[in-house]
LOLUM-430360 format. One record per residue: residue number from 1; residue in one letter; x, y, z of N, C-alpha, C in turn. Coordinates in steps of 0.2 Angstrom, whole numbers. Layout:
nr/rest/neast/nnorth/nup/caeast/canorth/caup/ceast/cnorth/cup
NUM/A/X/Y/Z/X/Y/Z/X/Y/Z
...
***
This chain:
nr/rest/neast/nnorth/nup/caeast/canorth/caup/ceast/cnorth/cup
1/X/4/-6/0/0/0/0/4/6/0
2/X/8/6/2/14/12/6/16/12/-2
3/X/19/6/-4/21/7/-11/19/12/-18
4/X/12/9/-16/7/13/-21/7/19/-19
5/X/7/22/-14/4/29/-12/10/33/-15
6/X/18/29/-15/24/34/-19/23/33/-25
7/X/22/30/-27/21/29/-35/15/33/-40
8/X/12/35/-34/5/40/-39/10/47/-38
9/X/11/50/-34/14/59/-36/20/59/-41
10/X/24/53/-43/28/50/-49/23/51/-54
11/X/18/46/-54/13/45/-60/10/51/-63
12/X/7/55/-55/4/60/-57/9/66/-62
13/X/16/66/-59/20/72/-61/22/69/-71
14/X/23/62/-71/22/61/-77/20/63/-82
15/X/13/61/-81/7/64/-83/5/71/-87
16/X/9/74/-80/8/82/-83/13/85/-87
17/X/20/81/-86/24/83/-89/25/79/-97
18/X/21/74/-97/20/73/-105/15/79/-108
19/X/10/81/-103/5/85/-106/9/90/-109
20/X/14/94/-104/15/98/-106/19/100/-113
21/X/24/94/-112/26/90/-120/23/93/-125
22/X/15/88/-126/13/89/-132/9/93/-131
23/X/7/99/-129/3/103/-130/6/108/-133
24/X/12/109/-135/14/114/-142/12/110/-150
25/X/16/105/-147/14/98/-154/7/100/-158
26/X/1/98/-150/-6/99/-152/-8/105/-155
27/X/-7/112/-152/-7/119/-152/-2/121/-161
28/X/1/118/-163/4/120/-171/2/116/-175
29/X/-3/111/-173/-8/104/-177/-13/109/-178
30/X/-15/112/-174/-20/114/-174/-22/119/-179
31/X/-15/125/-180/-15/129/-183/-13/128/-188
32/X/-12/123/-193/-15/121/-200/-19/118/-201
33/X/-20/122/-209/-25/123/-211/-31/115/-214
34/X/-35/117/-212/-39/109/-215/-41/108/-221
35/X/-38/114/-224/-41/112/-231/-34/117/-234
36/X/-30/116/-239/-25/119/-242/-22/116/-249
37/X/-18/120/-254/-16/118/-262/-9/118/-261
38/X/-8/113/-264/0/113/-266/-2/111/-276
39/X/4/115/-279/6/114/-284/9/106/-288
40/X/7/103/-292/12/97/-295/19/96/-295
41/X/21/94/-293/28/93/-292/32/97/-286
42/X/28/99/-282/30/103/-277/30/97/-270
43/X/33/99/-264/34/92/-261/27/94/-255
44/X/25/89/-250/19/91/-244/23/92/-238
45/X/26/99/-237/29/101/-233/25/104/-228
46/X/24/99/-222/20/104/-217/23/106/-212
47/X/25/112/-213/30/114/-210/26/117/-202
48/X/29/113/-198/27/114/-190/32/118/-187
49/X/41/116/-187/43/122/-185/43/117/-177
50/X/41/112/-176/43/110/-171/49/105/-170
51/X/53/107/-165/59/100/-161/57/94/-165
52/X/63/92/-168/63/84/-170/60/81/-163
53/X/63/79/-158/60/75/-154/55/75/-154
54/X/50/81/-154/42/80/-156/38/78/-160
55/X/43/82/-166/39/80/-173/40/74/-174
56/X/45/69/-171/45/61/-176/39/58/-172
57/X/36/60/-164/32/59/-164/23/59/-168
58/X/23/61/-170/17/64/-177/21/62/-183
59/X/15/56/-185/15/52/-192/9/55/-193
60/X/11/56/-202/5/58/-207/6/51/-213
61/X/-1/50/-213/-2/46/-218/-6/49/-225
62/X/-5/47/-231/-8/51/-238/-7/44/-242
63/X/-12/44/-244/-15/39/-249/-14/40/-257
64/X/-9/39/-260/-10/41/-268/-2/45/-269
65/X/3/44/-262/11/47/-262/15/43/-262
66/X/19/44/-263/27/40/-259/31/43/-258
67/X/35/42/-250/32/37/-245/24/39/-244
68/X/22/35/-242/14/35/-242/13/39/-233
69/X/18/35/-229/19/36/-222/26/39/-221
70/X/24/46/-217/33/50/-217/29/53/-210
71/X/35/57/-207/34/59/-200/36/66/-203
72/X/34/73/-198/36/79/-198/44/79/-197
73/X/44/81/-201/55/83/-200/59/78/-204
74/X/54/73/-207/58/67/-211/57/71/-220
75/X/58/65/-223/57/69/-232/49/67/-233
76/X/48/73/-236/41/73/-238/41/71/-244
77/X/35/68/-247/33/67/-253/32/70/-257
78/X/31/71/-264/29/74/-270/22/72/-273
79/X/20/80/-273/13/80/-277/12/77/-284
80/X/12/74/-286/15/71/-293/11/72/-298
81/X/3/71/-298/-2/73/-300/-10/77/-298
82/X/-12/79/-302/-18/84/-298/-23/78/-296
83/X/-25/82/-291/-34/77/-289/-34/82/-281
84/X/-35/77/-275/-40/79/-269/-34/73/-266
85/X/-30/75/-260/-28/70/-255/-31/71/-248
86/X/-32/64/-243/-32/62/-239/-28/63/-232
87/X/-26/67/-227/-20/68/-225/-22/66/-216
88/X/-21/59/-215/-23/58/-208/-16/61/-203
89/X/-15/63/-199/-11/63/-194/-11/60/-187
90/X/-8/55/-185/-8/51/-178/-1/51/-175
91/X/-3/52/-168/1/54/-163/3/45/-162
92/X/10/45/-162/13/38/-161/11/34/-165
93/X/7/37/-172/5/30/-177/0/27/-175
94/X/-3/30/-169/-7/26/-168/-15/30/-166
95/X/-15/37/-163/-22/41/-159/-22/46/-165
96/X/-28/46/-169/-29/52/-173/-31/59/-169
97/X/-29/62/-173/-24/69/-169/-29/76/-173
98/X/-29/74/-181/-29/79/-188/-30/75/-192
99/X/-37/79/-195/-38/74/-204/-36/81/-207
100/X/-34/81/-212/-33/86/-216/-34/85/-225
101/X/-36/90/-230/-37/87/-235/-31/93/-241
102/X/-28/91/-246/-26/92/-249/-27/92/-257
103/X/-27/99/-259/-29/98/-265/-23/98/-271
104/X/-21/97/-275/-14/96/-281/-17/97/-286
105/X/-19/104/-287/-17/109/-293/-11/109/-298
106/X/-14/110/-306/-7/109/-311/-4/117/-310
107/X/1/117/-312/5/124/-313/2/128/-314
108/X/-1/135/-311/-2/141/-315/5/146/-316
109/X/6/149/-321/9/153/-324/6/159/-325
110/X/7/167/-323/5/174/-323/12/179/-324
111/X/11/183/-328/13/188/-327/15/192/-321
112/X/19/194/-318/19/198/-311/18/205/-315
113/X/15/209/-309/13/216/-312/18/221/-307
114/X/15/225/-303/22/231/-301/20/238/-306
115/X/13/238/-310/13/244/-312/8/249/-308
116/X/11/255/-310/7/259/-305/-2/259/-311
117/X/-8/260/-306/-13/260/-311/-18/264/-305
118/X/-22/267/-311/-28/273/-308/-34/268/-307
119/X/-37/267/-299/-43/264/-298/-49/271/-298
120/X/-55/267/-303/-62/271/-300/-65/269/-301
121/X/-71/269/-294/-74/265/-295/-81/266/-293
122/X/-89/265/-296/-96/268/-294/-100/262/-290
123/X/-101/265/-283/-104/260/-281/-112/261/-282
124/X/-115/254/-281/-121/252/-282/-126/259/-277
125/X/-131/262/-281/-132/269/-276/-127/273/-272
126/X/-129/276/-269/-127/283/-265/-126/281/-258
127/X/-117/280/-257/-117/281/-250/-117/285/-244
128/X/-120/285/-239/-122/291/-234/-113/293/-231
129/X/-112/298/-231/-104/299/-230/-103/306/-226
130/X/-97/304/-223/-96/315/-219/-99/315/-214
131/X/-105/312/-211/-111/314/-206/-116/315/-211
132/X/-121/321/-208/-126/322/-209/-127/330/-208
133/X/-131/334/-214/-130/340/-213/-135/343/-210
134/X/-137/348/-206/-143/352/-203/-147/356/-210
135/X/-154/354/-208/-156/362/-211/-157/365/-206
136/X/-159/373/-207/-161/378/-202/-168/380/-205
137/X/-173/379/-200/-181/381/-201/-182/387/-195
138/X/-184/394/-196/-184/398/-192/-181/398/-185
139/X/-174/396/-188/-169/395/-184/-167/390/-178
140/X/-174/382/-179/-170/380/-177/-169/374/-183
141/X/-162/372/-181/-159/366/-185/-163/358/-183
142/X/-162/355/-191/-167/350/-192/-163/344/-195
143/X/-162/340/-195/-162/334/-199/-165/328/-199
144/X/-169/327/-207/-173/323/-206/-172/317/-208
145/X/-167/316/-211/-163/309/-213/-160/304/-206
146/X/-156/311/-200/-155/305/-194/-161/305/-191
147/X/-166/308/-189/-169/307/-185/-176/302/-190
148/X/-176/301/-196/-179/294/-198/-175/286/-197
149/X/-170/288/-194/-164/282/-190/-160/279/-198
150/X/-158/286/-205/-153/279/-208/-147/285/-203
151/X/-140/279/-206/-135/277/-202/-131/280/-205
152/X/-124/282/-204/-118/283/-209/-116/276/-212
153/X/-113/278/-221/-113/269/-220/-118/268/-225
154/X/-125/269/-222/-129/265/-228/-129/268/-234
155/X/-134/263/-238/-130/266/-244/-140/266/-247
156/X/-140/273/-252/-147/275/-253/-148/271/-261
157/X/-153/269/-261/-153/264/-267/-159/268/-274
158/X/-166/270/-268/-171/272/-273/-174/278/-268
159/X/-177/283/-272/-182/288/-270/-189/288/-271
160/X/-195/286/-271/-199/284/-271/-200/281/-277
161/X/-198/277/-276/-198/270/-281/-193/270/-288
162/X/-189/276/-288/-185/277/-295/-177/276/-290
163/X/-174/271/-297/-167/268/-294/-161/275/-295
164/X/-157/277/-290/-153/283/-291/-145/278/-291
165/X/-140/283/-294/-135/280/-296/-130/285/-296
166/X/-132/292/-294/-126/298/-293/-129/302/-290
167/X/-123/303/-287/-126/310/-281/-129/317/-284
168/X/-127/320/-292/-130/324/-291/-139/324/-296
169/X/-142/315/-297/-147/312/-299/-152/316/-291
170/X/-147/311/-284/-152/313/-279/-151/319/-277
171/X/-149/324/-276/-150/332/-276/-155/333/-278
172/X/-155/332/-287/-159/335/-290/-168/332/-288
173/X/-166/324/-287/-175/322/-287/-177/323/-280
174/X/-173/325/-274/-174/328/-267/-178/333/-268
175/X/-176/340/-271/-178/346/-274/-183/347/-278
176/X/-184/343/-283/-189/342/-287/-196/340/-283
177/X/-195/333/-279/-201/330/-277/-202/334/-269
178/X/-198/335/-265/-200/341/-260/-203/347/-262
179/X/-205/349/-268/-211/353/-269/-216/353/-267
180/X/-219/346/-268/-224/343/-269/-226/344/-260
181/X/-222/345/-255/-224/345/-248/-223/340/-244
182/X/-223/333/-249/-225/325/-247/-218/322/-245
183/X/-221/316/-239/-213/315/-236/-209/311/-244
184/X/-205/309/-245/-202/304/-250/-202/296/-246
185/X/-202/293/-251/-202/285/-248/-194/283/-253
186/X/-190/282/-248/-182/283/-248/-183/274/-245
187/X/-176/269/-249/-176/263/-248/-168/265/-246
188/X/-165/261/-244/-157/260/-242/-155/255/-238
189/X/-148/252/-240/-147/245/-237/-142/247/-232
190/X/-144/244/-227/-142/245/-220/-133/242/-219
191/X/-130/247/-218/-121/244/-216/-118/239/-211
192/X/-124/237/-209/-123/231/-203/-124/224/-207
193/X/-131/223/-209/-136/217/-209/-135/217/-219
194/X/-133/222/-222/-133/222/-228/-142/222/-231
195/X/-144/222/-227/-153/221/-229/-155/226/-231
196/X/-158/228/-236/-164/234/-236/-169/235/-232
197/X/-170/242/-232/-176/245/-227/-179/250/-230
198/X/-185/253/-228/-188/259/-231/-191/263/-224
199/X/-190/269/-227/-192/274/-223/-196/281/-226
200/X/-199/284/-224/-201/290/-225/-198/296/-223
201/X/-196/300/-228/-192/306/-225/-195/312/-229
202/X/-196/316/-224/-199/324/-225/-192/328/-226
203/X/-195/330/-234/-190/336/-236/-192/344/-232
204/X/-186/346/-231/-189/353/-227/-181/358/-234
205/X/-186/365/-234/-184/370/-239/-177/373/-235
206/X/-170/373/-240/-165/373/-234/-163/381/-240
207/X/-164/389/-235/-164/394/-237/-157/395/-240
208/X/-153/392/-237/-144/394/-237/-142/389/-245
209/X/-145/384/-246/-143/380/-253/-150/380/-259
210/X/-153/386/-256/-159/387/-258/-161/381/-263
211/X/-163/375/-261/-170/370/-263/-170/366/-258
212/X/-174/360/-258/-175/356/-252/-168/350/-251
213/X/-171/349/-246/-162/342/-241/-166/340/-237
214/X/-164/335/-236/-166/329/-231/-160/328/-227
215/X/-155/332/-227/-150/332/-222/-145/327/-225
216/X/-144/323/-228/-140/320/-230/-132/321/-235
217/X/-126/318/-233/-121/321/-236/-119/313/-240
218/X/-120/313/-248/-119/304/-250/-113/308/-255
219/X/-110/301/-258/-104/300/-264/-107/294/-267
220/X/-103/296/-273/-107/287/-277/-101/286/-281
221/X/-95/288/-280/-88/286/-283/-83/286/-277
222/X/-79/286/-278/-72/286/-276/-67/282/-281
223/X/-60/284/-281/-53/287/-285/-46/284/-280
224/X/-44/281/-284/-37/282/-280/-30/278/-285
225/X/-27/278/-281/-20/277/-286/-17/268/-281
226/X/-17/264/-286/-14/258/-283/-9/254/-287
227/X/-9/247/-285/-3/245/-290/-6/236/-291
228/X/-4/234/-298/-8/230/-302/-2/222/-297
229/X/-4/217/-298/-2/212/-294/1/205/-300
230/X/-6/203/-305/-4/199/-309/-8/200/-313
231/X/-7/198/-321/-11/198/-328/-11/191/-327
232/X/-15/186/-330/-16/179/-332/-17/180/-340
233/X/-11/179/-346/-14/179/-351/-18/174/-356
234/X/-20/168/-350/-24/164/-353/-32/167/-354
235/X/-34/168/-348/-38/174/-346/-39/179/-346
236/X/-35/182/-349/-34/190/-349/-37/194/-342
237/X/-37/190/-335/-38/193/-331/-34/194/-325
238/X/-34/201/-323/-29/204/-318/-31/203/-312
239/X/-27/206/-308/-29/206/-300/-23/211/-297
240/X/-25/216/-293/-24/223/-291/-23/221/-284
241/X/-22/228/-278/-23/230/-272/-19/225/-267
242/X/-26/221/-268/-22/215/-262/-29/216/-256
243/X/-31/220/-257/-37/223/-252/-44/224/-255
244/X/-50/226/-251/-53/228/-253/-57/234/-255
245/X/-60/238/-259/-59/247/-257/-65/248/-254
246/X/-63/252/-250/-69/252/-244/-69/261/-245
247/X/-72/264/-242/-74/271/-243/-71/277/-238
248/X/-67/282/-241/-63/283/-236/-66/288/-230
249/X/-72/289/-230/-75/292/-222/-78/288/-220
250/X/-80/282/-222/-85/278/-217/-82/271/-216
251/X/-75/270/-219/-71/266/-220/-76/258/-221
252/X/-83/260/-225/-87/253/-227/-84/251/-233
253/X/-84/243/-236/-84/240/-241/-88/245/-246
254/X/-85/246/-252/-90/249/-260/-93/242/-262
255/X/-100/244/-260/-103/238/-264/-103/240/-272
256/X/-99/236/-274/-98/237/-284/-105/237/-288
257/X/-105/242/-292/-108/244/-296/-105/242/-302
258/X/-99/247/-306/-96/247/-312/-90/251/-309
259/X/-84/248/-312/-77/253/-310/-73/249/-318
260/X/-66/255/-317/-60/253/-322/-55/255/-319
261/X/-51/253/-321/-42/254/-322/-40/256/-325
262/X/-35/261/-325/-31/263/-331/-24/265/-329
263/X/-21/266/-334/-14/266/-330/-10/275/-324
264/X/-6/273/-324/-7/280/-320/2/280/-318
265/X/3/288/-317/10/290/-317/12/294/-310
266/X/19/290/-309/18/291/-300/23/299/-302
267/X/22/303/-298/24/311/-298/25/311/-294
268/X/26/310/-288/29/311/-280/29/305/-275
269/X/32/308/-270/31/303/-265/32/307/-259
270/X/27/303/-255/24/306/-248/30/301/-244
271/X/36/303/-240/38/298/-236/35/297/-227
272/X/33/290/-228/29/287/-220/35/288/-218
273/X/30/288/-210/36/289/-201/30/289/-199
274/X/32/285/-190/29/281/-189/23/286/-186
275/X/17/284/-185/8/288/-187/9/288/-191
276/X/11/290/-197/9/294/-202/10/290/-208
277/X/4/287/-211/8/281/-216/8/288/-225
278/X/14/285/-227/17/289/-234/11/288/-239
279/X/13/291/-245/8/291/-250/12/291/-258
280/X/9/287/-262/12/289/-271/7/296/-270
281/X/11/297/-275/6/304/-277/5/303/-286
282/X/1/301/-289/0/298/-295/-6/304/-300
283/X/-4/301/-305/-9/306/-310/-12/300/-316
284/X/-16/299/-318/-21/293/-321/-18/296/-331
285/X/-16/291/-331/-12/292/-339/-16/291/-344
286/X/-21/287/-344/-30/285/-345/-26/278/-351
287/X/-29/276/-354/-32/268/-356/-26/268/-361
288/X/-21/270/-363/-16/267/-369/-12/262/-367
289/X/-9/262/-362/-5/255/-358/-9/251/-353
290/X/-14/253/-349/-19/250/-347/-25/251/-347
291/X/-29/247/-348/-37/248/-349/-41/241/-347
292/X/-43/241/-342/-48/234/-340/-54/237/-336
293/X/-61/233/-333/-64/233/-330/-65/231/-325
294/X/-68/231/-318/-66/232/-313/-74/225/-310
295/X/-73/219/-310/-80/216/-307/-79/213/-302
296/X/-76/215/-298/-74/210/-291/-72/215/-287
297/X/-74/216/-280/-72/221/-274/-70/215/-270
298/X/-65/211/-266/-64/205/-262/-60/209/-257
299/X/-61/206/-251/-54/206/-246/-50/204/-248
300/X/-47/201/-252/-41/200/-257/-39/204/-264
301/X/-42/209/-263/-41/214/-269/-49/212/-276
302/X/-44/219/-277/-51/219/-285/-46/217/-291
303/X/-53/214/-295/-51/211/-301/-56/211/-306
304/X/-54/209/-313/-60/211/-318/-52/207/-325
305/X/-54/212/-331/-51/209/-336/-48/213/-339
306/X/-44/214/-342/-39/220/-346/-41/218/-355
307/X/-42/224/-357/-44/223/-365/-36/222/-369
308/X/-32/223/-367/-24/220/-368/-18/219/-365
309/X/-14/215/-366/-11/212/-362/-5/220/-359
310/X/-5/220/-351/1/227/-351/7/228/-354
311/X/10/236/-358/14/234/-363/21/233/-356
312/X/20/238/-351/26/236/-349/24/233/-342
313/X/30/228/-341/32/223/-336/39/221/-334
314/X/39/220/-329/46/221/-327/48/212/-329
315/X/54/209/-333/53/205/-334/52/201/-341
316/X/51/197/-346/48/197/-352/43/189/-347
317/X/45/187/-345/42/180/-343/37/177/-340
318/X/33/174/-341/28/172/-334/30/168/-328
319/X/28/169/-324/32/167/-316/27/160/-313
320/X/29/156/-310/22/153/-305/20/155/-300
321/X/14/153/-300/11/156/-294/11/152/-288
322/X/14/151/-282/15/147/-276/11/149/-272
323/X/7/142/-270/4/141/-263/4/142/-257
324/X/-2/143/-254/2/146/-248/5/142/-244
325/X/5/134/-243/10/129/-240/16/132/-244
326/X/17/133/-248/24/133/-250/27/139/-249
327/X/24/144/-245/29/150/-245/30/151/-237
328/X/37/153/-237/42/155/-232/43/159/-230
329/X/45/158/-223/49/165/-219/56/165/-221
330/X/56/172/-224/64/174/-228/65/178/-232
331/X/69/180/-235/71/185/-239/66/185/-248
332/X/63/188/-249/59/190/-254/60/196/-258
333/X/54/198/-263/56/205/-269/50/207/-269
334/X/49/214/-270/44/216/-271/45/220/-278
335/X/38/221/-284/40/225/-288/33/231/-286
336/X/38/238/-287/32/242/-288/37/250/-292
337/X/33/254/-292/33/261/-296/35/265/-290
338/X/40/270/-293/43/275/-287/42/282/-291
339/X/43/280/-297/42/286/-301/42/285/-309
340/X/36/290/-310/35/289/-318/31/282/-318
341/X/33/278/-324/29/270/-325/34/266/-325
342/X/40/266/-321/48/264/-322/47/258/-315
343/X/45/252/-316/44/244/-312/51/244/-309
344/X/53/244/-302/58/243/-299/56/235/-295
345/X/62/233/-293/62/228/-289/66/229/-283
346/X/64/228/-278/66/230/-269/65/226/-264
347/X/71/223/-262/72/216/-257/66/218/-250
348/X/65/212/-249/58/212/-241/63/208/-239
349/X/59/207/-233/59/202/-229/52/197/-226
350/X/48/192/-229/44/189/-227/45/187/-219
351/X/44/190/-211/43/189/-206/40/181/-203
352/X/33/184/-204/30/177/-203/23/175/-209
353/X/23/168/-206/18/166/-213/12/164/-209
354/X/3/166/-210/0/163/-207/-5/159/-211
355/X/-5/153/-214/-10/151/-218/-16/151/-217
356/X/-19/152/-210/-24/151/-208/-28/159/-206
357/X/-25/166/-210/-27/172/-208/-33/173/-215
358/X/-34/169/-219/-39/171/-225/-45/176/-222
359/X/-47/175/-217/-54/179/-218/-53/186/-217
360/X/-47/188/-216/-45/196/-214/-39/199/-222
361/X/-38/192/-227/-32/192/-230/-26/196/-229
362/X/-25/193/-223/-18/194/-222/-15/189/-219
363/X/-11/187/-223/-7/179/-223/-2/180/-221
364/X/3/185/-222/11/186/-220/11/192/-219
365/X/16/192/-214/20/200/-210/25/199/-213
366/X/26/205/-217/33/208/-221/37/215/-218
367/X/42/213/-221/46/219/-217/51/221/-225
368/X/52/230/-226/53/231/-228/63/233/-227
369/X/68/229/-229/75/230/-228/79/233/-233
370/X/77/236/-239/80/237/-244/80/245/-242
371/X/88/246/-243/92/254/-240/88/260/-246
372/X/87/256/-253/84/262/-257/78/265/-256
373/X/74/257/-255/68/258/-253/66/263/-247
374/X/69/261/-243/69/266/-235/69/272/-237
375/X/74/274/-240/77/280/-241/70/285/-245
376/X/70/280/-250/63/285/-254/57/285/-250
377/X/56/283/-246/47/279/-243/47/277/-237
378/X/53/279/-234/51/276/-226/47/271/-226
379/X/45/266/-229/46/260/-229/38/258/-234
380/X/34/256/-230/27/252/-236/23/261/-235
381/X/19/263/-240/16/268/-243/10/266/-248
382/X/5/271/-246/-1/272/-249/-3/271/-255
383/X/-4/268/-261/-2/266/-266/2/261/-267
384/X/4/258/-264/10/253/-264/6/243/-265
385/X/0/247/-261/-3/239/-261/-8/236/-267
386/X/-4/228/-267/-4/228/-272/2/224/-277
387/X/8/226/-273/14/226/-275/18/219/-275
388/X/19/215/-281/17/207/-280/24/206/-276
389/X/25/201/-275/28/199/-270/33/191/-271
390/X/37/192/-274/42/187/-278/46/183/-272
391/X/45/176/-272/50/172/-268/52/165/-272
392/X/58/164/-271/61/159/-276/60/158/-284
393/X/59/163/-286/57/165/-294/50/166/-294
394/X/46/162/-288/39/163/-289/36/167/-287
395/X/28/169/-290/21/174/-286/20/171/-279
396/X/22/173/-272/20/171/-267/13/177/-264
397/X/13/184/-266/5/187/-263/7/193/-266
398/X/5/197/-262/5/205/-263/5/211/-259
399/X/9/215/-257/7/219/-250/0/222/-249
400/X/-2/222/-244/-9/226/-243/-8/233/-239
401/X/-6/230/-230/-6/236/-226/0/236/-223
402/X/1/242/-223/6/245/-218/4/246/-208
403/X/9/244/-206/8/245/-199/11/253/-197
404/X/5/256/-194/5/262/-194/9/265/-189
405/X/10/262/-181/18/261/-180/25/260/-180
406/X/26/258/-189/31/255/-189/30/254/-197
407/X/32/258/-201/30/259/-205/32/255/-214
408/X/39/252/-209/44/245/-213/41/240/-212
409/X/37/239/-210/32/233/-209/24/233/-210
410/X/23/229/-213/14/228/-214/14/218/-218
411/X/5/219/-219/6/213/-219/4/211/-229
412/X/4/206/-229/2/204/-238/-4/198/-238
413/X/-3/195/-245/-11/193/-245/-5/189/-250
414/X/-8/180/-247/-6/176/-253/-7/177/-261
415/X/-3/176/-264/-5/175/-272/-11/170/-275
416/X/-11/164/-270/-16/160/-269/-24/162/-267
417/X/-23/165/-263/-30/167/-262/-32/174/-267
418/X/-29/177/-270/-29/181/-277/-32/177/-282
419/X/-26/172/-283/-33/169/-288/-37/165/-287
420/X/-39/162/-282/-45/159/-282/-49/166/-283
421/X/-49/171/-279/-56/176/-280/-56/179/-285
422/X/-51/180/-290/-50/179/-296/-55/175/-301
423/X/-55/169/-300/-56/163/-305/-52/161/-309
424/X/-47/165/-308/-42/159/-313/-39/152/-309
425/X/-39/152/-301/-39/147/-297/-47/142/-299
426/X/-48/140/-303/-56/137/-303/-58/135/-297
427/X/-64/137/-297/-67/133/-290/-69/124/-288
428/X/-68/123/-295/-69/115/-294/-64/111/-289
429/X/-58/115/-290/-51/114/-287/-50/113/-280
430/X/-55/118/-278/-55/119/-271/-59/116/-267
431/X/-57/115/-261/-61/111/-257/-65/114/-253
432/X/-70/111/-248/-75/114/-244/-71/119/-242
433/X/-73/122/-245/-72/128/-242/-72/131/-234
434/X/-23/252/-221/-28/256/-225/-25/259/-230
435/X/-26/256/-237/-22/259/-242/-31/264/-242
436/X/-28/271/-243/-35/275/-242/-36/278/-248
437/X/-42/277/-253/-42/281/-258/-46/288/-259
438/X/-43/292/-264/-43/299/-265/-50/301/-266
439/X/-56/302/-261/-62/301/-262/-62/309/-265
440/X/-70/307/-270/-73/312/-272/-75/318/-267
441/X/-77/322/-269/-78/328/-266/-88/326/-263
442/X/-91/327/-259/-95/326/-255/-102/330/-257
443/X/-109/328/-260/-113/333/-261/-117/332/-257
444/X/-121/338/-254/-125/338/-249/-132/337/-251
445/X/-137/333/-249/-146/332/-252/-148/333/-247
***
């Protein structure tokens, strides 16, 4: 009995000291991704980054490889053909741990971009933007727009049943149909819930802009300067930003309408420090070296199709586009424009890799080390996002944001997740699933 009583605080300390073992092990299992692409011929590198003495504890088994069965840290197999893998993971070969599925895509090949280009783009109705402005009715101030409860944000779609599509459409039918006395029956989708709503709103005669307002201040465009990411010339479709363009007072997503691209000529530079993120200072060269259309606004950038291929490219060659299992923490290139349409290339540094950050697109922390670049840009800049992002000859993503403390660092967006939102990644393939711009000037209704 006495025996047994020493042998449990041993047992117990055991116990906890194994736990403690594999609860990193568990804790970096965790953090890959259950569903991922590797390219043909590329090896199934799960890179966990844990201690050998760990890692040989975690066997992966894959049905349709060879070795069929490898541990973490040992040689991994080669993707040899496309289809959908199987990827069980077991602790000692024996307790499953992780199922994961892998899908092996054939090669794509794209163009890498790096040119500067003019975005603009109309969104669908009129969004509410600035606040909201007062009238004045025998002195006292009124507004009928917030106190009918729309929001900053929403976005105004119809005026008593006729669809508007530019700010100065709704001016005009505000003033026209507040003659009448009668309130308006005004629709708008809400910036929370995305749903439409209706309300009624009494126009009141506003003396100072002499005709009627409903208090509201809307835009139905925005402008800005960015940088193009990849051409697909099978496709003829590009992919820009890296981000999504969101509005620059209410910082809401642009629900798309219609937009275009055109090319554009960088004439200055704003240099960041840290608050204050830098800026291209750009002028729209308009459609002779680029012209495309604009049908996609994603977390991952806008994209659409170019009416022809761009003349200039840093490069003659198409590159591939890598996965995001297969990109690393390490020394990379960026291409972007510093001045004129002139494609430079500028050494990063990829930081960390997060395969698992898709729903905010931002996959990897970059850091910006190249002396020229510092020098002109104090590091990532306004206009910059978008900037593809080269490792080992291939498309690894694209910069997006800069960290506004630290201005040599921000984050980037896989190349992979570019084109699946693209379409040049087909969807069949896949498994179960502030760069700030140059806003229009503001009309008051």
């Amino acid at each position: 009995m006495d025996y047994r009583k020493n042998k449990m605080p041993l047992l117990f300390l055991a116990v906890i000291f194994l736990g403690l073992c594999l609860q990193l092990p568990f804790q970096t299992l965790n953090n890959l991704p259950l569903h991922q692409r590797v390219s043909v011929g590329e090896k199934l590198d799960f890179d966990s980054k844990l201690p050998k003495f760990l890692a040989h504890n975690f066997e992966f088994t894959i049905d349709g490889v060879k070795p069929t069965t490898f541990y973490l840290g040992s040689t991994t197999p080669v993707a040899a053909k496309p289809g959908q893998l199987d990827v069980q993971v077991k602790l000692f070969g024996l307790i499953p741990v992780r199922h994961m599925t892998v899908s092996v895509v054939p090669e794509i090949r794209v163009i890498p971009g790096g040119q500067a280009i003019g975005v603009m783009v109309q969104s669908e109705g009129v969004m509410v933007v600035a606040g909201f402005g007062t009238v004045a009715v025998k002195g006292v101030r009124h507004n009928p727009a917030a106190e009918a409860g729309v929001e900053l944000g929403d976005v105004l779609i119809k005026v008593n049943g006729q669809k508007v599509e530019t700010e100065c459409q709704v001016r005009d039918l505000i003033n026209k149909l507040g003659q009448d006395g009668k309130p308006l029956h005004m629709e708008f989708r809400d910036r929370h819930s995305k749903e439409t709503y209706k309300t009624k709103i009494q126009p009141i005669y506003c003396n100072e802009a002499k005709r009627y307002r409903v208090g509201l201040f809307v835009r139905d465009s925005t402008a800005g300067v960015g940088t193009m990411t990849f051409y697909d010339p099978q496709t003829k479709i590009y992919g820009a930003l890296g981000h999504i363009i969101s509005d620059i007072d209410t910082c809401q997503p642009i629900n798309l309408d219609r937009g275009k691209i055109v090319a554009a000529r960088i004439e200055g530079i704003r240099m960041g420090r840290k608050g204050y993120p830098g800026e291209k200072m750009g002028v729209f060269r308009g459609e002779e070296d680029i012209s495309g259309n604009i049908t996609k606004n994603t977390i991952c950038g806008i994209y659409g199709t170019l009416s022809e291929p761009p003349k200039k490219v840093y490069g003659k060659d198409t590159v591939p586009v890598a996965m995001a299992i297969e990109v690393k923490e390490g020394p990379a290139e960026i291409y972007t424009v510093l001045k004129g349409d002139k494609i430079e290339k500028f050494n990063i540094k990829i930081e960390q890799v997060h395969p698992q950050g898709r729903h905010e697109g931002k996959g990897m922390i970059i850091k910006i080390d190249d002396t020229k670049l510092l020098q002109k840009t104090g590091g990532i800049i306004q206009g910059m996002s978008g900037s593809p992002i080269i490792q080992n000859g291939k498309l690894v993503g694209a910069v997006t944001h800069v960290f506004v403390n630290d201005p040599t660092r921000g984050y980037g967006v896989f190349a992979e997740w570019m084109l699946y939102n693209s379409g040049v990644l087909p969807k069949h393939v896949s498994i179960r699933n502030n760069e700030k711009s140059d806003g229009i000037s503001n009309i008051a209704c």
